[in-house]
C-alpha positions as CSV (number, residue, x, y, z in Angstrom):
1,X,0.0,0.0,0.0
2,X,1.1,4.0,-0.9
3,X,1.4,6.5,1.5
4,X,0.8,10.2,1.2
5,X,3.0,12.5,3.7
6,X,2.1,15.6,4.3
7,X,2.6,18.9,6.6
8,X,-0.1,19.3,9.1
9,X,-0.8,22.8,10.4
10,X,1.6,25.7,11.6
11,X,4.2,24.0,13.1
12,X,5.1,21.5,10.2
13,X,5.0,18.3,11.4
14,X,4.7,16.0,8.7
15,X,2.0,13.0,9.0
16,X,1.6,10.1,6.8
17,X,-1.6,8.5,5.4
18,X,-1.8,5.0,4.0
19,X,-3.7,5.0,0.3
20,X,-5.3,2.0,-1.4
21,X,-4.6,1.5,-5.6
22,X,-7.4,4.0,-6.4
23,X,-7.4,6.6,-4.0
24,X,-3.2,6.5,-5.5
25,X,-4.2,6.6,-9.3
26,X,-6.7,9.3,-8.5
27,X,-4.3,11.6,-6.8
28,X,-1.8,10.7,-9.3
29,X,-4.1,11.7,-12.1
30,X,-4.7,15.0,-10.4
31,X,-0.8,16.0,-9.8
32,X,-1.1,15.7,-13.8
33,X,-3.5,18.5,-14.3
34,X,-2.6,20.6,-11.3
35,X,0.5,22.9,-11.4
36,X,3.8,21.1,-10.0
37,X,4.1,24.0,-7.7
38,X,4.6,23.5,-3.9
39,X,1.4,23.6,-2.0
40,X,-1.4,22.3,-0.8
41,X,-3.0,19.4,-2.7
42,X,-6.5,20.7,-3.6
43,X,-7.2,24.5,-3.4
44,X,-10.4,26.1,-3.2
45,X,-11.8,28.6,-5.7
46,X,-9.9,31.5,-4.3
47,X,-6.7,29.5,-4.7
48,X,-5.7,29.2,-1.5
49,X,-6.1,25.4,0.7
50,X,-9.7,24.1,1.5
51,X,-10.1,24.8,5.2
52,X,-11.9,21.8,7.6
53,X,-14.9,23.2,7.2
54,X,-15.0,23.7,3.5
55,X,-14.4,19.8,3.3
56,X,-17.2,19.1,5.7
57,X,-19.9,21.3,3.8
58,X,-18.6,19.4,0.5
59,X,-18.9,16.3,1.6
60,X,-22.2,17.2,3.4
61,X,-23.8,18.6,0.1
62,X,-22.3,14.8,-1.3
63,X,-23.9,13.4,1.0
64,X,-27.7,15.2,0.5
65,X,-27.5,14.5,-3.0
66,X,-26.9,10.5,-2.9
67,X,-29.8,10.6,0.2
68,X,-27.5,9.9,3.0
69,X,-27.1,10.6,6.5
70,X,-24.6,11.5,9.2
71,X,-21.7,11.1,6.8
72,X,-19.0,13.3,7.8
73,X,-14.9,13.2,7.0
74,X,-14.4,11.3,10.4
75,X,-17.3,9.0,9.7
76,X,-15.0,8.0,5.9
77,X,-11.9,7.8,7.8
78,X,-13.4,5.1,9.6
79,X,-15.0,3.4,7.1
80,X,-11.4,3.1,5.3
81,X,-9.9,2.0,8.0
82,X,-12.2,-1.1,7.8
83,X,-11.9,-1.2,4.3
């Protein structure tokens, strides 16, 4: 399995995320269309990194659309780690 490492907050410290085949391939395919400039790996519309609660009201309005409930970023880290 891939891993993903990346700087968490202010202070730098670097964590590291385990990814399966496709959530690798789909970042991979992104780092193709994005600029190879340093920064943060998806950007919102103003260009600057999506914030914890821009993520949350994404996957929220995700969630409405396919008709399901109390889904929430914790709630998918979860279900990956049982995956």
């Amino acid at each position: 399995m891939s891993t993903l490492q990346f700087a968490k907050g202010n202070d730098e410290r670097f964590r590291i995320v385990p990814l399966n085949p496709t959530a690798r391939t789909a970042i991979n395919e992104w780092l193709e269309k994005r600029s190879q400039e340093p920064g943060p790996l998806f950007i919102s519309q103003k260009g600057g990194g999506l914030t914890t609660r821009a993520v949350e009201h994404l996957l929220a309005n995700y969630a409405y659309d396919a008709r399901l409930e109390n889904v929430t970023p914790h709630t998918l880290r979860h279900t990956f780690s049982r995956g």
